[in-house]
ROGU-688007 format. One record per residue (C-alpha): x, y, z. Coordinates in nm, 2 decimals, padded with zeros to 4 digits. Example, Ala and Ser with C-alpha at 12.3 -4.5 7.8 and 13.67 -1.06 7.14 Angstrom:
2
(kollum (01.23 -00.45 00.78)),
(kollum (01.37 -00.11 00.71)),
This chain:
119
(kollum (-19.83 00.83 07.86)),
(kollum (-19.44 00.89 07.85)),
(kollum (-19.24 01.13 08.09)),
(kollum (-18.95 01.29 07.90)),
(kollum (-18.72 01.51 08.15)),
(kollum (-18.43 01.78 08.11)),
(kollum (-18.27 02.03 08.15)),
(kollum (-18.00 01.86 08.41)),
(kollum (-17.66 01.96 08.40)),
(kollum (-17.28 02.06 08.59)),
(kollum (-17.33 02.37 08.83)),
(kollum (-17.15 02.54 09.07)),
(kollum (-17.24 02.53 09.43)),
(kollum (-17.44 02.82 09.48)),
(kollum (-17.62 02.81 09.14)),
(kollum (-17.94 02.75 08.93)),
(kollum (-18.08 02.56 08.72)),
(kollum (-18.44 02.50 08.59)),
(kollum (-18.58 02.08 08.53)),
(kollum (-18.84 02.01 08.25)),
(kollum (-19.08 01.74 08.27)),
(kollum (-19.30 01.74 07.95)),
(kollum (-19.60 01.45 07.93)),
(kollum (-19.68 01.31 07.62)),
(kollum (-20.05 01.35 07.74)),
(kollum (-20.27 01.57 07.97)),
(kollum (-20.16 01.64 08.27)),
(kollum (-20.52 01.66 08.35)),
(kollum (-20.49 01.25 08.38)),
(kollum (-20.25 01.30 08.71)),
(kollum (-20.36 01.39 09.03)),
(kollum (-20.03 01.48 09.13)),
(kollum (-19.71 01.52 08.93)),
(kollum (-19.38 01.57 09.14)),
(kollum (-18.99 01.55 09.10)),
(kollum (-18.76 01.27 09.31)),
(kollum (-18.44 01.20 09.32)),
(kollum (-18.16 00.95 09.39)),
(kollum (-17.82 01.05 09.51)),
(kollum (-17.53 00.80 09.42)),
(kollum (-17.55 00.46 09.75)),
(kollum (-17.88 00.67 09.85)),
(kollum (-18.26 00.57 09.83)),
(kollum (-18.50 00.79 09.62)),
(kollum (-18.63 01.04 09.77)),
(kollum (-18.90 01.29 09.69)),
(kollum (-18.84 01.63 09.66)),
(kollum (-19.13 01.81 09.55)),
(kollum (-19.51 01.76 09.43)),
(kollum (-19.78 01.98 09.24)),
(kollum (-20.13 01.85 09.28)),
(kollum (-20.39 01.91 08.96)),
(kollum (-20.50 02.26 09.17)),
(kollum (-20.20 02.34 09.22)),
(kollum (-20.12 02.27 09.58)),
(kollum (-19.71 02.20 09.64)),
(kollum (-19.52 01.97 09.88)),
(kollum (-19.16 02.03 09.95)),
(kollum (-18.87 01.81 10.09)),
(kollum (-18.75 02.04 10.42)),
(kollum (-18.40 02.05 10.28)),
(kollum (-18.50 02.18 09.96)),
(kollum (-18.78 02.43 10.09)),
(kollum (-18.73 02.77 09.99)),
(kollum (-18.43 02.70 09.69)),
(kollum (-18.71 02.52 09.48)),
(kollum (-18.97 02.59 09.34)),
(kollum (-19.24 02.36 09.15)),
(kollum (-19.47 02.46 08.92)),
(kollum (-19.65 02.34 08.60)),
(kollum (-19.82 02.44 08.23)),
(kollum (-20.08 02.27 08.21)),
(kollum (-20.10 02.42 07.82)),
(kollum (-19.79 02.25 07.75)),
(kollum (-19.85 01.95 07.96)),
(kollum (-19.51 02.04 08.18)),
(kollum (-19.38 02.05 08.48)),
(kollum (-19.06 02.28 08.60)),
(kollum (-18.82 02.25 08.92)),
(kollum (-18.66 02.59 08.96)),
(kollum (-18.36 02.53 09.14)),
(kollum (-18.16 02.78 09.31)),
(kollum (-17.86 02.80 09.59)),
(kollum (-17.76 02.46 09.50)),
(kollum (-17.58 02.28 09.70)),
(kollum (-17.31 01.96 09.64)),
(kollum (-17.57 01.74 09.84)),
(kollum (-17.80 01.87 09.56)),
(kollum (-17.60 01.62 09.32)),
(kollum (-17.86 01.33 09.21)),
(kollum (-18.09 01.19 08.94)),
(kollum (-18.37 01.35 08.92)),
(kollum (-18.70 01.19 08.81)),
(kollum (-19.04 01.30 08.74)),
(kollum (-19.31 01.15 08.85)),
(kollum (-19.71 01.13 08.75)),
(kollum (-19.97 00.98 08.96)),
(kollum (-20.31 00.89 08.88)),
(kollum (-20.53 00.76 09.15)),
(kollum (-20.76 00.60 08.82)),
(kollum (-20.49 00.39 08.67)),
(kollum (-20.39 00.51 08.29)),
(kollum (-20.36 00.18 08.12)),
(kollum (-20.32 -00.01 08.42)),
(kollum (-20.08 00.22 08.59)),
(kollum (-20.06 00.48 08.86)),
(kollum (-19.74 00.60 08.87)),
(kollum (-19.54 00.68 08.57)),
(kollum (-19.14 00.82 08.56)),
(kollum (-18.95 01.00 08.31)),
(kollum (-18.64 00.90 08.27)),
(kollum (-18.45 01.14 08.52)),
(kollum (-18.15 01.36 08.41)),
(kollum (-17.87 01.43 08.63)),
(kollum (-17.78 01.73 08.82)),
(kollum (-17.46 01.78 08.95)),
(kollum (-17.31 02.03 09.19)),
(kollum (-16.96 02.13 09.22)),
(kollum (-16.81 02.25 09.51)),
């Protein structure tokens, strides 16, 4: 299964833009699918998950400026991000995990695309 992400880009502080995570599989196969991401000197962090019903998990920084969702139809996954902030600025990653390992693995990552905030 590959993780192929977009839709990063150069935005002003107080802006939007929407992330794009499409599988090459079902989503079905994930128990959870989620976005991360790694500022420049800073450890990856997660920012937020979708579970296979549906239930989200949000960073508290982030909480209430993004939103998570997924298409299960076009084996996707979306990070609506608005109000951005410079401290927004990162790679961003997505993420699948599969508590039954697909070919031997649990966790599988796209190949992030940056996002970067202006001031």
């Amino acid at each position: 299964v590959q993780l192929q992400a977009s839709g990063g880009g150069l935005v002003q502080a107080g802006g939007s833009l929407r992330l794009s995570c499409t599988a090459s599989g079902s989503l079905s196969s994930f128990n959870w699918m989620g976005w991360y991401r790694q500022a420049p000197g800073k450890q990856r962090e997660r920012v937020a998950l979708i579970s296979n019903i549906g239930d989200t998990n949000y960073l508290d920084s982030i909480e209430g400026r993004f939103t998570i969702s997924r298409d299960n139809a076009k084996n996707a996954i979306y990070l609506e991000m608005n109000d951005l902030k410079p401290e927004d600025t990162a790679v961003y990653y997505c993420n699948g995990y599969a508590a039954r390992p697909i070919a031997g693995l649990n966790n599988y990552w796209g190949q992030g695309t940056l996002v970067t905030v202006s001031s």
